[in-house]
C-alpha positions in Angstrom: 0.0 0.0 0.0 2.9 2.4 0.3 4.4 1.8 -2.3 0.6 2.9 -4.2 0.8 6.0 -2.4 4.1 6.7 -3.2 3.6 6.2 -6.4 0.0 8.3 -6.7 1.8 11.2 -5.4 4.8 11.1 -7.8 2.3 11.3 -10.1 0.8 14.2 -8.9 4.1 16.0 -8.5 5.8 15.2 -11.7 2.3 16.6 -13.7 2.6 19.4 -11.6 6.1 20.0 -12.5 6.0 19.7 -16.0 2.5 21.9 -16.1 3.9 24.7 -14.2 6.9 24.4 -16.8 4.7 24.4 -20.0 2.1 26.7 -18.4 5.5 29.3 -17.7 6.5 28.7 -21.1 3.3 29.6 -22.7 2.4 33.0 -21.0 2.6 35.8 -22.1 2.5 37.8 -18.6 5.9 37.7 -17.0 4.4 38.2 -13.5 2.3 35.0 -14.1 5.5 33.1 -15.3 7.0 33.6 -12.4 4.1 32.9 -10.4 4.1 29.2 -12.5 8.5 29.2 -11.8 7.6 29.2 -8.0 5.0 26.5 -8.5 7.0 24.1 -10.1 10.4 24.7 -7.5 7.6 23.8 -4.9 6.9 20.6 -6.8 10.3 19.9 -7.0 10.7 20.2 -3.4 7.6 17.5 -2.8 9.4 14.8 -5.5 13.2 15.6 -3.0 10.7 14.5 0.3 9.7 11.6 -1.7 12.7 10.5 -2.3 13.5 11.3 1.3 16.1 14.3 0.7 14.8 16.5 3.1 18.0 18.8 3.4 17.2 19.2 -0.3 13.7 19.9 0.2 14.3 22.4 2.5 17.0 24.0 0.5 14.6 24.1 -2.9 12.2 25.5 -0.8 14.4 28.0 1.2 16.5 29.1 -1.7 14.9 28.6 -4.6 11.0 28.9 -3.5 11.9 31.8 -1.4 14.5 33.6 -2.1 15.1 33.3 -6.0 11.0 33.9 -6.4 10.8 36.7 -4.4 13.8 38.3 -5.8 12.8 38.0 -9.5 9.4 39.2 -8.6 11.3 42.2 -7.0 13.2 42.7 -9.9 10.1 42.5 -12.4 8.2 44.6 -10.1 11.2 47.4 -9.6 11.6 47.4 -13.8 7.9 47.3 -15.0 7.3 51.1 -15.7 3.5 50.6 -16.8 0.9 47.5 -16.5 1.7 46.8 -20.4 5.6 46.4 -19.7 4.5 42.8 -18.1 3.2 41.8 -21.1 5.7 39.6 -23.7 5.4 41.4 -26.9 6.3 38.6 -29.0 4.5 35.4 -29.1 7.5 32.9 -28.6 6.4 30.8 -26.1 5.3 28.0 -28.7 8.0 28.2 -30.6 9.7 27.4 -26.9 7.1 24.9 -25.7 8.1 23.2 -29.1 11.4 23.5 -28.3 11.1 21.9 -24.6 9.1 19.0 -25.9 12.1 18.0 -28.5 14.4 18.4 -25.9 12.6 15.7 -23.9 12.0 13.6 -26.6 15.7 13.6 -27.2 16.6 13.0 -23.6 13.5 10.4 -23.6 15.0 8.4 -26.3 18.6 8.6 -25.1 17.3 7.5 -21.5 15.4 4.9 -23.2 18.6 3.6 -25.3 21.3 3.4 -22.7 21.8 0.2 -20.5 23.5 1.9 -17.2 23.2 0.3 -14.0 22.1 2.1 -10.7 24.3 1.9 -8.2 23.5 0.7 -4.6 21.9 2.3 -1.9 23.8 3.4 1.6 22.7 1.3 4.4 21.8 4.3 6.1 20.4 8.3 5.1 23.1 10.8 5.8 22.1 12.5 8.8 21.4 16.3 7.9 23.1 17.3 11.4 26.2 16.0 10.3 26.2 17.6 6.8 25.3 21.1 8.7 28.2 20.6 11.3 30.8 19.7 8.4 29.4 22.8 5.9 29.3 25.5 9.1 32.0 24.5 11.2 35.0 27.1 11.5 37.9 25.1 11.5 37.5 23.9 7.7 34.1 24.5 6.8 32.3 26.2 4.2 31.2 29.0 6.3 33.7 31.9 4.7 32.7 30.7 1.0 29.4 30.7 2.0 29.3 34.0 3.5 31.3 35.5 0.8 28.7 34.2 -2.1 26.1 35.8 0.4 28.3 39.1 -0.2 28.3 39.0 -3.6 24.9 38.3 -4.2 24.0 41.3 -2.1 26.3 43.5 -4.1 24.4 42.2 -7.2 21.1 43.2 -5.7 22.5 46.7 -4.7 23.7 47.0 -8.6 20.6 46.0 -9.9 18.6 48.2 -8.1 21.3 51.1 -8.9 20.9 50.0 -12.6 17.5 50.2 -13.0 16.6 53.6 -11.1 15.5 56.4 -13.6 18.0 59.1 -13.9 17.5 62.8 -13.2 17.9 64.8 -16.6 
């Protein structure tokens, strides 16, 4: 019965995935593309619990949920001068959807054609304390890289705010 479940629910998230990607391919409204981006990193997230990645999960929500989303909504927001701005002027998103769907066929068909192996499982999952204690701890961790990449993204969101104010003339 589980293993139903399981599977019922992969289902659900995998459709939602790929619809929130063809749905954000086919829209014209950049706010609503962005709105479908968000829905399919949250579907993401529910597939990494499935597959019991919760570190993951929590970091595709955290990261790429939160802060990616908001920030490109920010960014649209901040650049869109009047309502029309938020509207694609050119009708791609076909052309794109078309595009996607060959690219999956291809990877479909290459998938399909390959005889690889999977490899074995670890007897145990990796305990998410452990994986924090060796990324944050001081004496040779991650924590300077990671803070510095924290820096430069804030630097990136200071210039693009600088870049896209109106200047005085």
């Amino acid at each position: 019965m589980p293993e139903t479940v399981n599977g019922v629910v992969f289902g659900i998230l995998a459709l939602a995935s790929i619809g929130g990607a063809v749905a954000m391919l086919t829209t014209r409204n950049v706010i609503h593309a962005a709105f479908w981006l968000l829905e399919v990193m949250l579907a993401v997230a529910g597939l990494f619990l499935l597959l019991s990645a919760e570190f993951l999960a929590l970091v595709q929500v955290l990261v790429y949920a939160g802060a990616v989303s908001v920030l490109m909504l920010f960014v649209i927001m901040l650049t869109l001068r009047r309502r029309e701005d938020a509207i694609r002027p050119l009708d791609a998103s076909w052309g794109a959807a078309a595009l996607a769907l060959l690219f999956g066929a291809i990877i479909y068909v290459g998938v399909a054609a390959s005889s690889f192996t999977l490899g074995a499982m670890p007897d145990e999952v990796p305990d998410v304390e452990a994986l924090g204690t060796l990324l944050f701890s001081l004496d040779g961790g991650w924590v300077f890289p990671f803070e510095i990449a924290s820096l430069v993204l804030l630097v990136a969101l200071v210039g693009a705010v600088w870049w896209s104010k109106e200047e005085d003339r």
